[in-house]
Every structure is written in C-alpha cells, then in structure tokens.
FINU-524826 format. One record per atom (N, C-alpha, C): atom name; y, z, x negated. Coordinates in steps of 0.02 Angstrom, whole numbers. Atoms other than C-alpha are relative to their C-alpha. Example, Ala and Ser with C-alpha at 12.3 -4.5 7.8 and 13.67 -1.06 7.14 Angstrom:
+------+--------+--------+--------+
: nulo :     yy :     zz :     xx :
+------+--------+--------+--------+
:    N :    -59 :      0 :    -45 :
:   CA :   -225 :    390 :   -615 :
:    C :     60 :      0 :    -45 :
:    N :    -59 :     -3 :     42 :
:   CA :    -53 :    357 :   -684 :
:    C :     55 :     37 :     39 :
+------+--------+--------+--------+
***
This chain:
+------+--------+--------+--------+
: nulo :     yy :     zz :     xx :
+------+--------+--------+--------+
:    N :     72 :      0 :     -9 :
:   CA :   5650 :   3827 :  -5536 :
:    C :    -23 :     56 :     46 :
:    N :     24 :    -39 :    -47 :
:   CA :   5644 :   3971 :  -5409 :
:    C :    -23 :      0 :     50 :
:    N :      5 :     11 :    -60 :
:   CA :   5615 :   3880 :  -5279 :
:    C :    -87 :    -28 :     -3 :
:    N :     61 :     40 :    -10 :
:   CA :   5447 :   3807 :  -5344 :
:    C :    -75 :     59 :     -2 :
:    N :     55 :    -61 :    -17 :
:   CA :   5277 :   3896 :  -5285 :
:    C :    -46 :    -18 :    -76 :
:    N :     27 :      6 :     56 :
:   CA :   5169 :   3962 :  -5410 :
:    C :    -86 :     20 :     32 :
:    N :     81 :    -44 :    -20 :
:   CA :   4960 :   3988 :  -5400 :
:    C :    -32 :     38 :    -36 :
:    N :     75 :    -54 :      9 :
:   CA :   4855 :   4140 :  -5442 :
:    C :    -69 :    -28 :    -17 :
:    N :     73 :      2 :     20 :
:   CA :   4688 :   4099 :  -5529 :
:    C :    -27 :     67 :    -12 :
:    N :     33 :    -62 :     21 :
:   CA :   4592 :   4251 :  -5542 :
:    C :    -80 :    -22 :     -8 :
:    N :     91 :     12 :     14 :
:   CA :   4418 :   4258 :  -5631 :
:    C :    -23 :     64 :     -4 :
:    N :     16 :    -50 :     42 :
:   CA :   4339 :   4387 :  -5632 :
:    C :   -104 :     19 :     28 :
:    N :     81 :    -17 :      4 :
:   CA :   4135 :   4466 :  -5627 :
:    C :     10 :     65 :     29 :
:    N :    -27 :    -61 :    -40 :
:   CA :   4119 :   4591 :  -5495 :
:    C :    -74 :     32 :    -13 :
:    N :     63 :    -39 :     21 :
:   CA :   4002 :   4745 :  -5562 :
:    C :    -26 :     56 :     44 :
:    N :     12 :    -51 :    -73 :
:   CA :   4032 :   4880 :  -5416 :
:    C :     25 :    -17 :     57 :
:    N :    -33 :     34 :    -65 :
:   CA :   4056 :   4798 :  -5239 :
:    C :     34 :     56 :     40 :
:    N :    -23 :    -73 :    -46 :
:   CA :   4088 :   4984 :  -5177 :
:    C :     79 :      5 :    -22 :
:    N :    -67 :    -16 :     18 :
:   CA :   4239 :   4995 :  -5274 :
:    C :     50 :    -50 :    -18 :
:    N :    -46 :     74 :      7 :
:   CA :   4311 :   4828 :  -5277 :
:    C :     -2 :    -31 :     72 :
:    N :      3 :      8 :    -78 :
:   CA :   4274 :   4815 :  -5082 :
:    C :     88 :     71 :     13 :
:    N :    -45 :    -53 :    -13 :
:   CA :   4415 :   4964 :  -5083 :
:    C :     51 :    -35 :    -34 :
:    N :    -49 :     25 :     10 :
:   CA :   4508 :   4850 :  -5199 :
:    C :     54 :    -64 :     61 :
:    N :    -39 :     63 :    -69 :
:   CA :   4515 :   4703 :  -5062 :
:    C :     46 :     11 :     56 :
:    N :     -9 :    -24 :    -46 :
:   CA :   4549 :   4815 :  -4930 :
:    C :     80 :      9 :      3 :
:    N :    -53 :    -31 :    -12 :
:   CA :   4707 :   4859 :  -4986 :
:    C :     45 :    -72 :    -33 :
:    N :    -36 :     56 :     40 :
:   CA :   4767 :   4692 :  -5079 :
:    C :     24 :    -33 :     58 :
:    N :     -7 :     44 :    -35 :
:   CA :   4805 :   4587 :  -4935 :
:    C :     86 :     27 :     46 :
:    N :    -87 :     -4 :    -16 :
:   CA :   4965 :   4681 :  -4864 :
:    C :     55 :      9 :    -68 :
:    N :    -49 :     15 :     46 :
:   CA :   5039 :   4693 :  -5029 :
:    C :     14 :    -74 :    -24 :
:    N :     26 :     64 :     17 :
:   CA :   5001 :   4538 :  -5085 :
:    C :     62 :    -42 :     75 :
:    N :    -47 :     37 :    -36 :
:   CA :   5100 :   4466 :  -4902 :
:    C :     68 :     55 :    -18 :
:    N :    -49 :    -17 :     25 :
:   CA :   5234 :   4598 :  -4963 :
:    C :     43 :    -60 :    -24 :
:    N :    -34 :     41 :     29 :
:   CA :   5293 :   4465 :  -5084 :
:    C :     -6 :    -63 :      0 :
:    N :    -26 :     84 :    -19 :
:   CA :   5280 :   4320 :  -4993 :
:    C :    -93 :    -37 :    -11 :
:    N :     75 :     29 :      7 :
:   CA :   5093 :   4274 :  -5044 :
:    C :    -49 :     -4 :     21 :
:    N :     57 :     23 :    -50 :
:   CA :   4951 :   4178 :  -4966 :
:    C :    -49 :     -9 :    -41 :
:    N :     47 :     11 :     26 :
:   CA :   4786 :   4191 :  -4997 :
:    C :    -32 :    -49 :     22 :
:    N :     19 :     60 :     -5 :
:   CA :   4705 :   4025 :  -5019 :
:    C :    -80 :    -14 :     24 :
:    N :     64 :     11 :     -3 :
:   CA :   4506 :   4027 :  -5057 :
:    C :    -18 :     48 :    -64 :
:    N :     48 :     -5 :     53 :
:   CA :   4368 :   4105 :  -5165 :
:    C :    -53 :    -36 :     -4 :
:    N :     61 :     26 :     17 :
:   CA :   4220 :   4057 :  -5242 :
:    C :    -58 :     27 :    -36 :
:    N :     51 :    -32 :     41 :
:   CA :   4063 :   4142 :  -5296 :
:    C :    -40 :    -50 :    -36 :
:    N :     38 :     31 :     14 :
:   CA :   3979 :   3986 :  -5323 :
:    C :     40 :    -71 :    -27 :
:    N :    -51 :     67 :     33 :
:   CA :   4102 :   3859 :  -5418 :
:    C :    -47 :    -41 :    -23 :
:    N :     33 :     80 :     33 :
:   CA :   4035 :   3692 :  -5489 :
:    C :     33 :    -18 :    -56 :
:    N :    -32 :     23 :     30 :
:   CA :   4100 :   3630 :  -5648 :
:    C :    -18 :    -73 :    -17 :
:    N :     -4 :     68 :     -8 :
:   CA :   4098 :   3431 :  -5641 :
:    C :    -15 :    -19 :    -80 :
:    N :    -18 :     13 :     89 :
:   CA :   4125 :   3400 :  -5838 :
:    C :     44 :     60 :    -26 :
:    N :     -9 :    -10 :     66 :
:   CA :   4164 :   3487 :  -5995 :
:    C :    -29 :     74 :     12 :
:    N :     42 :    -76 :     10 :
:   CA :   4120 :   3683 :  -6039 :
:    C :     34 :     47 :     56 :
:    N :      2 :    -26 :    -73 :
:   CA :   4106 :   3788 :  -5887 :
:    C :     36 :     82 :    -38 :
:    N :    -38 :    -82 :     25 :
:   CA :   4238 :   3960 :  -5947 :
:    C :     -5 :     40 :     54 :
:    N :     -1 :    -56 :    -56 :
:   CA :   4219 :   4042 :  -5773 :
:    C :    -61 :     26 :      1 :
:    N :     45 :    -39 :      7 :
:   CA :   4107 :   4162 :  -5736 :
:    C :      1 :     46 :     77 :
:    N :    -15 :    -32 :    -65 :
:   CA :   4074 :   4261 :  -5562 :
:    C :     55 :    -32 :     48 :
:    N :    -42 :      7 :    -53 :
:   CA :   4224 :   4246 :  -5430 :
:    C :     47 :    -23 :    -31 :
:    N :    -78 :     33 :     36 :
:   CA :   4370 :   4139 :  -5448 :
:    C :     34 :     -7 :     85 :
:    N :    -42 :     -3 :    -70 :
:   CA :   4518 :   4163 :  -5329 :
:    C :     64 :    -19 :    -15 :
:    N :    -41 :     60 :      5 :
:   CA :   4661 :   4041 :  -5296 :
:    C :     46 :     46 :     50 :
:    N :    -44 :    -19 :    -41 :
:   CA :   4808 :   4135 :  -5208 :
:    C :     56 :    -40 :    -19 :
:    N :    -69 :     23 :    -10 :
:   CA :   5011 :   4072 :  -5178 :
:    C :     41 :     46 :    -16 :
:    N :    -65 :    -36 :    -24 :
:   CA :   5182 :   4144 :  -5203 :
:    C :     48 :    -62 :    -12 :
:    N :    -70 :     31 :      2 :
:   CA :   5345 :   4060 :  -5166 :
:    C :     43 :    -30 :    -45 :
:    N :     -4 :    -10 :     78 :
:   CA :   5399 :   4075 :  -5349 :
:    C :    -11 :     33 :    -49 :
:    N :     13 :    -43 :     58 :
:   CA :   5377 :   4136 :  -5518 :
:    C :     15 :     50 :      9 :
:    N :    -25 :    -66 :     11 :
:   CA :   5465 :   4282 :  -5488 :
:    C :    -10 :     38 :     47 :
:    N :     18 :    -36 :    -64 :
:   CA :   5395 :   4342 :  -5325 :
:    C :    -82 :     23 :    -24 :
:    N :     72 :    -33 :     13 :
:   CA :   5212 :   4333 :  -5414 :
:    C :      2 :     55 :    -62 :
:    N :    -31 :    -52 :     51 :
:   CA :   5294 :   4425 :  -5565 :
:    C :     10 :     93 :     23 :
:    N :    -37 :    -56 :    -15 :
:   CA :   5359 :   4550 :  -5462 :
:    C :    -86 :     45 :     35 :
:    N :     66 :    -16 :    -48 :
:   CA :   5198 :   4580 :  -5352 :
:    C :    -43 :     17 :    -80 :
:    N :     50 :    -45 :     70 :
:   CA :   5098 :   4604 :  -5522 :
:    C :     32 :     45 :    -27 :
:    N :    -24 :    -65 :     40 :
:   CA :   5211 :   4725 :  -5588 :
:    C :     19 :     69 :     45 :
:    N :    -27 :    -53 :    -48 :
:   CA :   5232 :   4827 :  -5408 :
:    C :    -46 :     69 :    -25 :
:    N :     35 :    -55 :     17 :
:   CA :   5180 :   5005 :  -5430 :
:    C :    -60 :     21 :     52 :
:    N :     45 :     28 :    -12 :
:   CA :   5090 :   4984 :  -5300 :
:    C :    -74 :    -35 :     19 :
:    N :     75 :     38 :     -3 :
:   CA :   4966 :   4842 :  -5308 :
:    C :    -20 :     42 :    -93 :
:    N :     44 :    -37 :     68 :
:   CA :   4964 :   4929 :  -5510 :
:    C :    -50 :     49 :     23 :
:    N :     24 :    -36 :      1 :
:   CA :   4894 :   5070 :  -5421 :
:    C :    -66 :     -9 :     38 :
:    N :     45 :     39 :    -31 :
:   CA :   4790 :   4975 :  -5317 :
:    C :    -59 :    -34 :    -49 :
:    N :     56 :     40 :     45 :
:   CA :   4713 :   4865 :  -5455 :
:    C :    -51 :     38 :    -68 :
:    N :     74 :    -48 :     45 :
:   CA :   4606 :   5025 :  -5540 :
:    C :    -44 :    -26 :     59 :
:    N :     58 :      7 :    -31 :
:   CA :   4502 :   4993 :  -5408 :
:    C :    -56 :    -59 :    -22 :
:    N :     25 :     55 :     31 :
:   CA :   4481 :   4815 :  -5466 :
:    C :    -33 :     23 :    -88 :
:    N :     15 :    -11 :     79 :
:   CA :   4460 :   4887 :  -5663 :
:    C :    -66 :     40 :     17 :
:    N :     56 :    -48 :      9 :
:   CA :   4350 :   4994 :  -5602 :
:    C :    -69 :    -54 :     -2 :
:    N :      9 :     21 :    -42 :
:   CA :   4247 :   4888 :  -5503 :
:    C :    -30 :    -92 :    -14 :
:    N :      2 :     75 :     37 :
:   CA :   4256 :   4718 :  -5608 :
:    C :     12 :    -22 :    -60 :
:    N :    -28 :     41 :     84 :
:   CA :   4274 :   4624 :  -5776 :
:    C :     44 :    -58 :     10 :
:    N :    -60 :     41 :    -16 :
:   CA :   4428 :   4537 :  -5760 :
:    C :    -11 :    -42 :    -61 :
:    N :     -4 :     57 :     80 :
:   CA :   4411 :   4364 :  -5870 :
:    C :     49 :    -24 :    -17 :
:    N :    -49 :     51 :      4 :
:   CA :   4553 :   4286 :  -5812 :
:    C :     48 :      6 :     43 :
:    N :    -65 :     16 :    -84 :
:   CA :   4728 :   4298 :  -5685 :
:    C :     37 :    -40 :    -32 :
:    N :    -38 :     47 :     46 :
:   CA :   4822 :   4143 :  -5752 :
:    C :     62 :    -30 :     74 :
:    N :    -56 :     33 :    -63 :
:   CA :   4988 :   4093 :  -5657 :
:    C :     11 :    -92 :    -14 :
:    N :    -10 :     71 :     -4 :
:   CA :   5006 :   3906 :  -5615 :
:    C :     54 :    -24 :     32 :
:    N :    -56 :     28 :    -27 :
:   CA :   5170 :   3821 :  -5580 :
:    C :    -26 :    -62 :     54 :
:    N :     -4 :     64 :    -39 :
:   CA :   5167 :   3700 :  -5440 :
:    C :     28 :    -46 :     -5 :
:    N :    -23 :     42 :    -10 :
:   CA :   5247 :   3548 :  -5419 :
:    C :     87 :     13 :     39 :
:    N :    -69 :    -17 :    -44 :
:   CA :   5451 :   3551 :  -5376 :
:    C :     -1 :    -43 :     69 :
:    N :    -16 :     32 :    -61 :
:   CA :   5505 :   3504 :  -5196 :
:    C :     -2 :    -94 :     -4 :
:    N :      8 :     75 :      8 :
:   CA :   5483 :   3304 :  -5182 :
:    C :     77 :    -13 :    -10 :
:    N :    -54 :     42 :     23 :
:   CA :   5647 :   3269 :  -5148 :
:    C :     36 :     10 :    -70 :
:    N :    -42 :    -13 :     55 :
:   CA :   5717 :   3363 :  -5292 :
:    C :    -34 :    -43 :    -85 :
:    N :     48 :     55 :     41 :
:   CA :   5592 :   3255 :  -5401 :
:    C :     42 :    -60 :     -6 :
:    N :    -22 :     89 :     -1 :
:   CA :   5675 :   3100 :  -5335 :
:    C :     61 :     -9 :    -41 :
:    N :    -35 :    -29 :     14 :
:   CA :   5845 :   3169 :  -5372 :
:    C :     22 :     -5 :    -93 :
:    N :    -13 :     10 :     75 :
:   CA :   5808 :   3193 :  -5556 :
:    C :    -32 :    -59 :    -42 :
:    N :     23 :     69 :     26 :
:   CA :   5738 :   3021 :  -5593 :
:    C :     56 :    -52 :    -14 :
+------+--------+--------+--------+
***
C-alpha cells in the first residue's frame, strides 16, 4: 500500500491572520519536502445534505503515501512551524484520506 496517495483535510477557524499568515509562509517548502501538493482551500464551503461539521477553512493537500504524510507531520520542522498555526487558529480537524490504489493493480486483484 505504499504506493497509494493519501489526502490532507485540514479544518480549521483562523483567529489571528498575522500569525497564521507566518504559518503559510513557511508550510509550502516543507510540505514539497515530502513529496506533497497542495490542492485547494475553501473559506466558503457548501454543504449539499446532512449536518454541516466544518467550520472556517478547509484545506485538501496530497502526499505520495501514508508514510510520506506521516513523516511530514511528525518533521521537527513543520512541528516547529505549526505553533504558528496553534497560535493563530482552532484546529477542528487534519484527517488523512487514503486514495484509491493504481488502476491496474485494482484489475490485478479481481
């Protein structure tokens, strides 16, 4: 399963832009450190049906695999990096999402 990409949800409610603008600043070369693309945010999400759990900003990033987004959350680091975010924000939510395996290897195990 190493081979299959995983996605980044982040929720979170941003309370000081001063100090979570210092978080952004610095997230984006660690973050391609371990292989990961940033996708999209959203200040203004829509929830279609059922009970709406987000709240403020929701952000959808990539890594390669489980263990590259593993590694990137536990670097010392983006750790030292992400006071800025604590400072800065109310974190609701960073939830990792498995992707889908390679197609062919799908076919493979059928």
């Amino acid at each position: 399963m190493s081979d299959i990409a995983v996605y980044m949800i982040a929720n979170l409610v941003v309370e000081d832009a001063a100090e979570y603008r210092k978080y952004e600043q610095g997230f984006f070369p660690i973050l391609k450190r371990f292989g990961g693309e940033f996708i999209t945010f959203d200040d203004k999400h829509e929830t279609l049906e059922g009970t709406d759990p987000l709240e403020g900003r929701v952000i959808l990033f990539k890594f390669p695999s489980e263990q590259a987004a593993k590694d990137w959350y536990a670097d010392e680091d983006y750790q030292a990096l992400s006071e800025f975010r604590r400072a800065g924000t109310i974190l609701k939510s960073l939830t990792l999402v498995h992707g889908l395996p390679p197609r062919q290897k799908q076919e493979e195990s059928t």
